[in-house]
C-alpha positions in Angstrom: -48.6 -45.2 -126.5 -48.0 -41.6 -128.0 -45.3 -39.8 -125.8 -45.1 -35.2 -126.1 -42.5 -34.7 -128.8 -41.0 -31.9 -126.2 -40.2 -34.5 -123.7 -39.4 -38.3 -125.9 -35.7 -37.6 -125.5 -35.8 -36.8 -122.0 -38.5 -39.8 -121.2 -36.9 -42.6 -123.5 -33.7 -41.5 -122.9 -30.2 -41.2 -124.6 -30.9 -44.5 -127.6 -33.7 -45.4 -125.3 -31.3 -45.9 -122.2 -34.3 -45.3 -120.2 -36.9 -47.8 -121.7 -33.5 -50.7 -121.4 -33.9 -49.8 -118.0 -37.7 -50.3 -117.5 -37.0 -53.4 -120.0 -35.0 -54.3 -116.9 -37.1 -53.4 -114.2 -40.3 -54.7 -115.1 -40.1 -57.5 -117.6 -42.0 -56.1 -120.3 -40.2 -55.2 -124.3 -40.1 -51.6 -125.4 -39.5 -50.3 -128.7 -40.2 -46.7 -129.9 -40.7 -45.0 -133.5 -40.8 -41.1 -134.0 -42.6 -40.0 -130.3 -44.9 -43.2 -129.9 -43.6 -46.2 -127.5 -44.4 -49.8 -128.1 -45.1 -52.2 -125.3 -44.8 -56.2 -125.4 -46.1 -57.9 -122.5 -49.1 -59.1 -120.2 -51.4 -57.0 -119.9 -50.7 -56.1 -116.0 -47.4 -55.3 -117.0 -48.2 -53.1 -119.8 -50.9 -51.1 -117.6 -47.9 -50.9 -115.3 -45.7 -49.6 -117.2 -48.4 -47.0 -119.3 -48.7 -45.9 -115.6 -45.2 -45.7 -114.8 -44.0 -43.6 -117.9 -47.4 -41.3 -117.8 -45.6 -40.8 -114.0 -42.3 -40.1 -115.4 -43.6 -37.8 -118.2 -45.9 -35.7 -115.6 -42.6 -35.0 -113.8 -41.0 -34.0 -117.0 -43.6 -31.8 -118.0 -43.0 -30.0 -114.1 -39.3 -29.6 -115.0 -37.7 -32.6 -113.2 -34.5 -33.6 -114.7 -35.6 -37.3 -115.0 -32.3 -39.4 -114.5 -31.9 -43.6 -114.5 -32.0 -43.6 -110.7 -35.4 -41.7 -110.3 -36.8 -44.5 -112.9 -35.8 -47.1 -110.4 -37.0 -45.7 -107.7 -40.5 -44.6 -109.4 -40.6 -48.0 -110.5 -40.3 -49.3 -106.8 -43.0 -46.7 -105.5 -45.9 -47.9 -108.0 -44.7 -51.5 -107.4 -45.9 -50.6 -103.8 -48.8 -48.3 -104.9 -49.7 -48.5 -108.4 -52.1 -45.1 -108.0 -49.2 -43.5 -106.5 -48.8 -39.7 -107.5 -45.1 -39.6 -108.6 -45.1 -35.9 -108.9 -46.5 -35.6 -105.4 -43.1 -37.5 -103.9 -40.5 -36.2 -106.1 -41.6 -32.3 -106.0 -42.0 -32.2 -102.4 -38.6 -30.5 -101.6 -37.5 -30.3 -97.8 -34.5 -28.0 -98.3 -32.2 -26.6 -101.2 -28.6 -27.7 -100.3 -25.4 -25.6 -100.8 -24.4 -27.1 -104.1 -28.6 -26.2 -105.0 -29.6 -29.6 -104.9 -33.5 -30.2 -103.8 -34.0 -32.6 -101.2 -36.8 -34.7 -101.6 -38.2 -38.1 -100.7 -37.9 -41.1 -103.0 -39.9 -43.8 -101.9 -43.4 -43.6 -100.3 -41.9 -44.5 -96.6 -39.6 -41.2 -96.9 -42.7 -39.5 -98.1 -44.6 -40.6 -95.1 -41.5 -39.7 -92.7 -41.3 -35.6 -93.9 -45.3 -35.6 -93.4 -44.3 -36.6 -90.3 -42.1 -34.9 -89.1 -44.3 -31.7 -90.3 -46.9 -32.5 -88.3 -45.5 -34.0 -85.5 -43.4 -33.2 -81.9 -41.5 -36.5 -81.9 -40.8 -38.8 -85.1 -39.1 -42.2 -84.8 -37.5 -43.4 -88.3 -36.8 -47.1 -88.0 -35.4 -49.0 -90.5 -32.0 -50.4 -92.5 -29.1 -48.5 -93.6 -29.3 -46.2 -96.6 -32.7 -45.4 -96.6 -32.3 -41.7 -95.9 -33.8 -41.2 -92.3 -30.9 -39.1 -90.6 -30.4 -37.5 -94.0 -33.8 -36.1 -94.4 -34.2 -35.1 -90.6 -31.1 -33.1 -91.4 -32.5 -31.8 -94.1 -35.9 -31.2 -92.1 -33.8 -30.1 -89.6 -31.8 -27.2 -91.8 -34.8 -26.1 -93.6 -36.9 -24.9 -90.0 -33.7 -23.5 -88.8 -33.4 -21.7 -92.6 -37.3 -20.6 -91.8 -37.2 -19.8 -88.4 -38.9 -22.0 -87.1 -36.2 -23.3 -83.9 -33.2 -21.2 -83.2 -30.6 -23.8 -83.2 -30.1 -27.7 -84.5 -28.6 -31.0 -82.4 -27.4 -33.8 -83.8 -26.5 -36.6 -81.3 -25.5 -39.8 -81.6 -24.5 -42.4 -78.7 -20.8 -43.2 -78.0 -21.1 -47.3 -78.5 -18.0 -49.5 -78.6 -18.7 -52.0 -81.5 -15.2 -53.6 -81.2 -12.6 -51.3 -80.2 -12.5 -49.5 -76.6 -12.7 -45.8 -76.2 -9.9 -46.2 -73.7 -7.6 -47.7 -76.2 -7.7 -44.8 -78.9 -5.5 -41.7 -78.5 -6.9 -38.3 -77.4 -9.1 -36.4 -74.8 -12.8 -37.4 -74.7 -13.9 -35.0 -77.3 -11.1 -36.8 -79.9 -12.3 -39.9 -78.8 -15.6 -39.8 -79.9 -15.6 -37.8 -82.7 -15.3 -40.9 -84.9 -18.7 -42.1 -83.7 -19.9 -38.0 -84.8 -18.2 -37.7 -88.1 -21.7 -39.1 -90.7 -23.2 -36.3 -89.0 -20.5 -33.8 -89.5 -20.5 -35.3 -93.5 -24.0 -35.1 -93.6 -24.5 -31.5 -92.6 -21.8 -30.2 -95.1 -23.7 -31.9 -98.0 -26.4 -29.8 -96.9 -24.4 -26.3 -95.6 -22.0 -25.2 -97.2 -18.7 -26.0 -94.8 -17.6 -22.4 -94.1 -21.6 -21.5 -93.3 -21.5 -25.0 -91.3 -18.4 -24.2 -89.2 -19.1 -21.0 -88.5 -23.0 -22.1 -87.2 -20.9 -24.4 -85.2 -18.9 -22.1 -83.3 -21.7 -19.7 -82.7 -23.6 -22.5 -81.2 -26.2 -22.8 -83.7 -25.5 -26.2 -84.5 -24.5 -28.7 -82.0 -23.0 -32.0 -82.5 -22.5 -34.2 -79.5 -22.4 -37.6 -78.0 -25.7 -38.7 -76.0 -24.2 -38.9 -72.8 -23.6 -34.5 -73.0 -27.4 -34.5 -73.2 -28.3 -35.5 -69.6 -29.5 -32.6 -67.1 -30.1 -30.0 -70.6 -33.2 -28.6 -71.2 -33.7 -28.1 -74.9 -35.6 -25.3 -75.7 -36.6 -24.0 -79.8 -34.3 -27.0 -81.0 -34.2 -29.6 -83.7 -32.9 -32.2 -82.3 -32.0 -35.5 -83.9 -30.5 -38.9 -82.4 -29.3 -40.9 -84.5 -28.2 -44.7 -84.5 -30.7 -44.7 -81.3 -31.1 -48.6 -81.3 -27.8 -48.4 -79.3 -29.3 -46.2 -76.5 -30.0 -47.9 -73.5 -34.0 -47.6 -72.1 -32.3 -45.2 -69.6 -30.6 -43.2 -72.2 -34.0 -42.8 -74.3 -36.2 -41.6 -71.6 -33.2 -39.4 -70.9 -33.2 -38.0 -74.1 -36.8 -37.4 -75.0 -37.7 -35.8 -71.6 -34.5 -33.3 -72.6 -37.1 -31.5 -74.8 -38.6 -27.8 -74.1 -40.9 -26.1 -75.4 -41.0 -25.5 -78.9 -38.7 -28.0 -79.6 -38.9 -31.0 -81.5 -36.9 -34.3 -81.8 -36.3 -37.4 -84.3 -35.1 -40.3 -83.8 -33.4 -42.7 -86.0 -32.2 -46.1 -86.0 -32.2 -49.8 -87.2 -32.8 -52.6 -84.9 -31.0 -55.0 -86.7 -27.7 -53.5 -86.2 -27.4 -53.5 -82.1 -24.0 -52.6 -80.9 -25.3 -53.0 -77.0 -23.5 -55.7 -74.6 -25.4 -59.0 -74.5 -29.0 -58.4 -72.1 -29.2 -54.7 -72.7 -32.0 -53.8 -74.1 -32.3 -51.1 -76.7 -33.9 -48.0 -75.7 -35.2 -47.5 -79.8 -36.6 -50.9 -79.3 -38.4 -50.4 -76.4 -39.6 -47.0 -77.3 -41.8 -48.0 -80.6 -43.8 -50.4 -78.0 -44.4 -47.9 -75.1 -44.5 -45.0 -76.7 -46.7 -46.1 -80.0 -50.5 -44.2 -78.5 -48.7 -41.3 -77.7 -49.9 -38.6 -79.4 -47.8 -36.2 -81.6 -45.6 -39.5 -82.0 -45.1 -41.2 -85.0 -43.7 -44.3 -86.3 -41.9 -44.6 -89.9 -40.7 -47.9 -90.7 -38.4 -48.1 -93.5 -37.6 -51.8 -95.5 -35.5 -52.5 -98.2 -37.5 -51.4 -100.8 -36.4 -47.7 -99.3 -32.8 -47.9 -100.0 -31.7 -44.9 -101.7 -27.7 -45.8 -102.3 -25.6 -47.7 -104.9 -28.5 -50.6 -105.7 -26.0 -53.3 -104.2 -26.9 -51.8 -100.7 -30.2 -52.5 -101.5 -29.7 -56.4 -102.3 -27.2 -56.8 -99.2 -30.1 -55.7 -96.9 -32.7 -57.9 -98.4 -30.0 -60.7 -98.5 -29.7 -60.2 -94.7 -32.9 -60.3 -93.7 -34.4 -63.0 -95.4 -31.3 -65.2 -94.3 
């Protein structure tokens, strides 16, 4: 297949580093003369991959810096959705960060969890580690404050002993528990710059807080976000959601396989996505492996775990 002379460097890549990788990824054999790519395979795998680097070019051709990462991950959307509009996923930027870095969803579940949350009071992101669900509600979260849209962000996470007793570790309560606070302190300086951050901090702006500091608030023109919610108790997540005012709204994030609660509690997350799943303005993303968005071991260490 003919490629746009503009845009073969970028799409093949640096001595075709970027067909080796689809080589990789799909099984197939690429070779390339002058702009025109040559394909060796079945012929499901070549209509594949026609689709996947027509994908990849489209971006291209909309100014996307196209880099080996994006390949995997556009390689793992049309896996799941061969019609899939690549452009449509990768363009749609939440929020600019500090270091001017667009935000954007990678796979189709992150795609389906911003629509949500743009349409949508209350969002639950289920789902493993590294698949980007408390990083793009901060994101969401910092791009309605940046617009307007609420008057102040909450991050909130639950104070759960997995191993080591708050009693034991040195400090008031507030040293105590910032530990279990710090991914969302690193999270929001990725997205605001640290002196804007801190000083949105002390002005109240932004709040960042264990779950228990919720109870008896009334959260009015907020983002909120609780994160690593499967360790709420059912108490502690009607608590939370019936915190929120008007003009608020709240997401909620959390994997069920990792359940730091004593032995017969029952999560709050997991009872939530069973009584709360007809509620209007409620929605439900459910992430898998296939939405891991770190170093690609992380990827193969969840998929290990749960098929074991």
């Amino acid at each position: 297949m003919p490629a746009d002379a503009q845009l073969t460097p970028a799409l093949f890549g640096q001595q075709n580093r970027h067909l080796r990788q689809i080589e990789r990824l799909t099984g197939i054999r690429a070779s390339s003369k002058g702009t025109t790519v040559f394909l060796e395979g079945s012929e499901a795998q070549i209509r594949f991959v026609v689709a996947l680097l027509e994908g990849l070019s489209e971006l291209l051709q909309k100014g996307f810096a196209v880099r080996q990462a994006d390949i995997e991950y556009a390689e793992r959307i049309l896996r799941v959705d061969v019609n899939a509009n690549l452009a449509d996923i990768f363009l749609d930027t939440v929020v600019t960060s500090s270091r001017n870095k667009s935000i954007a969803p990678k796979t189709l579940a992150q795609k389906a969890y911003v629509e949500a949350m743009r349409s949508n009071d209350v969002v639950f992101g289920v789902g493993p580690a590294g698949t980007g669900k408390t990083y793009l509600a901060m994101a969401m979260a910092v791009a309605c404050l940046q617009k307007k849209e609420v008057s102040r962000i909450l991050l909130v996470r639950p104070a759960v002993e997995a191993g080591e007793k708050l009693g034991f570790l040195p400090g008031d309560i507030a040293e105590k528990v910032n530990p279990y606070l710090r991914p969302l302190y690193d999270a929001l300086y990725d997205l605001i710059d640290f002196d804007r951050g801190q000083t949105l901090i002390d002005h109240g702006v932004i709040e960042v807080a264990p779950l228990a500091f919720m109870r008896g608030r009334t959260l009015n023109d907020a983002f909120v976000i609780l994160d690593e919610a499967q360790n709420t108790t059912t108490e502690q997540m009607k608590m939370f959601l019936t915190r929120l005012g008007f003009g608020s709204r709240a997401v909620v994030t959390g994997d069920i396989t990792q359940i730091d609660l004593p032995s017969g509690k029952e999560s709050g997350l997991v009872q939530a996505t069973h009584v709360l799943k007809q509620v209007k303005r409620i929605a439900f993303t459910r992430f898998t492996d296939l939405d891991v968005v770190r170093h690609p071991i992380v990827q193969a260490i969840v998929k290990a775990y749960e098929t074991a």
